[in-house]
N, C-alpha and C positions, 0 to 999 in steps of 0.2 A: 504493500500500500504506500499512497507518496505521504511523506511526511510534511508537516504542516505547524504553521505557529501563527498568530493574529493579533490584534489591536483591541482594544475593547475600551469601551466609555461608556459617554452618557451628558454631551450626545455626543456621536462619533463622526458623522458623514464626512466633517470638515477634513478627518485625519489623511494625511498624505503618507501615514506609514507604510500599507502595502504599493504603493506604486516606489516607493522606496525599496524596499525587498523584493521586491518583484522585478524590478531590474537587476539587481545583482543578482537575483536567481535564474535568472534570463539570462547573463552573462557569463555566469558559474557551469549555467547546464546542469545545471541541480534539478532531481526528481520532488522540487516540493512544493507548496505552495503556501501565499501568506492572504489573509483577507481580515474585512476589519468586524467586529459584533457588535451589535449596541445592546448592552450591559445594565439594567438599572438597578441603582442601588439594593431593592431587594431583593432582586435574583443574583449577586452575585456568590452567596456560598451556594448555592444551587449550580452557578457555572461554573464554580472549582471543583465539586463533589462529580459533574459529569465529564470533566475533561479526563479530571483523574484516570477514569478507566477508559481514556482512549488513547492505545500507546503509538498510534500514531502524532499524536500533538504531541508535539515538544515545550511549547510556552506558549505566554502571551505577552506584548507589550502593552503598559497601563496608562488611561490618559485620568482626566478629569471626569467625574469626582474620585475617583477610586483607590487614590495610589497610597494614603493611609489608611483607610478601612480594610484594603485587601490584607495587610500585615495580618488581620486576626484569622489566615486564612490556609496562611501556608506556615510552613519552616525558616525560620530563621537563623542561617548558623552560623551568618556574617554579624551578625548582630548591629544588624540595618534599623532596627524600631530604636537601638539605643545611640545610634552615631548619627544616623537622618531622620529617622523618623517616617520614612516613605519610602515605596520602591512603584517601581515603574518599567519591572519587568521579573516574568515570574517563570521558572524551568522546570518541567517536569523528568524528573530520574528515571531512569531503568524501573523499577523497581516501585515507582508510581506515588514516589516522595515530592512535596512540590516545595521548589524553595523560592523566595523571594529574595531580588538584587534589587541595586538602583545603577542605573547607567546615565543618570542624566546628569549627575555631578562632574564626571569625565567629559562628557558631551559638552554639558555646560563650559566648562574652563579652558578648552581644545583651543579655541580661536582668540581667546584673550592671551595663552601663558606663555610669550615671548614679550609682551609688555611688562615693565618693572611698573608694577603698583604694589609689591609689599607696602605694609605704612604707609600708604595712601587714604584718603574717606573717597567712602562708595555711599550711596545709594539705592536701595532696595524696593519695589514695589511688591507690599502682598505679601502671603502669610500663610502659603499652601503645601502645597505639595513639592510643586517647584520650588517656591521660596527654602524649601528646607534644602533641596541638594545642592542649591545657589550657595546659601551662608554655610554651606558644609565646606563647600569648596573656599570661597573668602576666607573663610577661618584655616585651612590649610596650607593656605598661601600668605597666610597674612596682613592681607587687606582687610584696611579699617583705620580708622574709627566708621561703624556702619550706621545710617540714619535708615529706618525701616517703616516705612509707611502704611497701614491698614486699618480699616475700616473698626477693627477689637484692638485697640492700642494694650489694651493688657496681655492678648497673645502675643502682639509683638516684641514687648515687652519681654515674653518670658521666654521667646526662640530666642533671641539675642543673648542671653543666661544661658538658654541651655546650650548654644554654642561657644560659650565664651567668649564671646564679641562685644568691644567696647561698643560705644555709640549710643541712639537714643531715639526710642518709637514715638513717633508721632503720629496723628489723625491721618489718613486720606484726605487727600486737598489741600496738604500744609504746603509752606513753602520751602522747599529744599536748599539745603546750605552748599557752597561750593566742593565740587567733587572732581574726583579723575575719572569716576566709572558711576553712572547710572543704568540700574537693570529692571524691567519691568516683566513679573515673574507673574504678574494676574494674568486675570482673562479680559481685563478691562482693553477694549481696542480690538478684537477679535469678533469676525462676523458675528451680528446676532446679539453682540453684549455691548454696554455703555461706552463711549470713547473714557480715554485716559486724560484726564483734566488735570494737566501742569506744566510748571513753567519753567522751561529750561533756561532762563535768563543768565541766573546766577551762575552756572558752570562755566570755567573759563576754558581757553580756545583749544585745549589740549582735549579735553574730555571725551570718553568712550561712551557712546549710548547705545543699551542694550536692552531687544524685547525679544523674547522668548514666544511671541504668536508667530505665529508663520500663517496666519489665512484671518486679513492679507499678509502679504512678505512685506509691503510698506504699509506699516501700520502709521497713524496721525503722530504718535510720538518718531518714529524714525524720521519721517516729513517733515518735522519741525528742527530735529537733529540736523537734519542735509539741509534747510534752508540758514543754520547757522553755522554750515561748514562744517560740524562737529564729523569724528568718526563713526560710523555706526558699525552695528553685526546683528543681522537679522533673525530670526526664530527658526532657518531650512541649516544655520551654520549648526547649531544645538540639535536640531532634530536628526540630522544627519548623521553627527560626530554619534550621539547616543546610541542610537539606529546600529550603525558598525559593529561597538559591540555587543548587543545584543543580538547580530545577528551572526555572530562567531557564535555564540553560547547554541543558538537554536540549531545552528544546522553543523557545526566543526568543520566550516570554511571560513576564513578571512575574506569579508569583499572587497573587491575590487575599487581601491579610492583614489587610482590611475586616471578614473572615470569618471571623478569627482564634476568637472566641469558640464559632459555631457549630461549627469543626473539631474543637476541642477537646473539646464535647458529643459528638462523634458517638466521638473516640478513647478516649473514658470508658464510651463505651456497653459 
């Protein structure tokens, strides 16, 4: 039977992950296939309890809402719920053991880590899923003093502790202090959801802008980034870099990131 692994959320349609894997399986010549589920919250131990016994599936990749709820789902023996708090991709074993990873911290930091920002202040938007493998990564590298913006200033508040990061949560809507690296880790700016209401003013001319949605790939905050000259990196550099490895873990091939330029034509198409 061809082996198979998938995408799940809630909602999903937006996800570009299998035309992501689906090229490199394309290119691989690999017997398998990748496609995406739409996952609602209360079916999801129902969709671990049946993947389980299909030893054809290898994993899933996890988007929104899921990627800390699933923790209570699987194995953890990275001890992911106590380092990030979230994972956003999950392997099934030989043997029908399901363990949960995260690869978006990797993903995440791929296209920033030849920039020196140790001790520098960043910027964070949001308090999710993503936001955790964002400051998992900043706190591994160093960056900070961190200002974390969302809408429950007391969760903010308390990710910033439990990663050890200096810095200081603020409301949604505040006005941001000068930075090297701003990252917007919500959903705000993503088809379907609220735009991202702020103001890049105060960043000076060096500064990195960083949003994690990719649909669209220019989101209103990158827009506003390139009309001030600023750097940016879009949400397809993260989704990609992640995508990789996780798709080494599902099928025990490395893709092809030779290829990188022609993927990215096809996810612009």
């Amino acid at each position: 039977m061809t082996m198979y692994a998938e995408v799940i959320g809630d909602p999903i349609a937006h996800s570009k992950s299998p035309l992501i894997h689906g090229f490199w399986i394309d290119a691989l010549g690999l017997d398998a296939r990748y496609a995406r589920r739409h996952v609602l919250p209360d079916d999801l131990a129902g969709y671990f309890a049946e993947r389980q016994t299909d030893a054809d599936w290898r994993g899933c990749n996890i988007t929104i809402p899921h990627k800390q709820t699933a923790l209570d789902h699987v194995e953890d023996p990275g001890g992911v719920r106590e380092s990030i708090g979230a994972i956003n991709t999950v392997l099934r074993q030989p043997d029908g053991a399901m363990i949960g990873t995260n690869t978006d911290a990797a993903g995440f930091y791929a296209p920033i880590s030849d920039r020196d920002l140790a001790g520098k202040p960043a910027v964070v938007v949001g308090a999710g899923g993503a936001a955790r493998a964002v400051l998992f990564a900043l706190a591994r590298a160093g960056i900070g003093p961190v200002t974390l913006l969302n809408r429950n200033v007391l969760k903010a508040a308390a990710l910033l502790s439990a990663f050890g990061l200096k810095g200081k949560a603020l409301p949604l809507g505040s006005a941001i202090p000068p930075a090297a690296l701003i990252v917007n880790t919500s959903a705000l700016g993503m088809v379907g959801q609220p735009a991202l209401e702020i103001d890049l003013s105060p960043l000076p001319d060096d500064a990195l802008v960083y949003d994690v949605v990719y649909a669209p790939v220019e989101t209103e905050l990158l827009a506003q980034a390139d009309a001030r000259g600023l750097e940016t990196v879009d949400g397809l550099e993260m989704l990609v870099g992640q995508a990789a490895v996780a798709f080494e873990l599902f099928f025990g091939a490395a893709p092809p990131r030779d290829r990188d330029e022609e993927l990215r034509a096809l996810l612009l198409a």
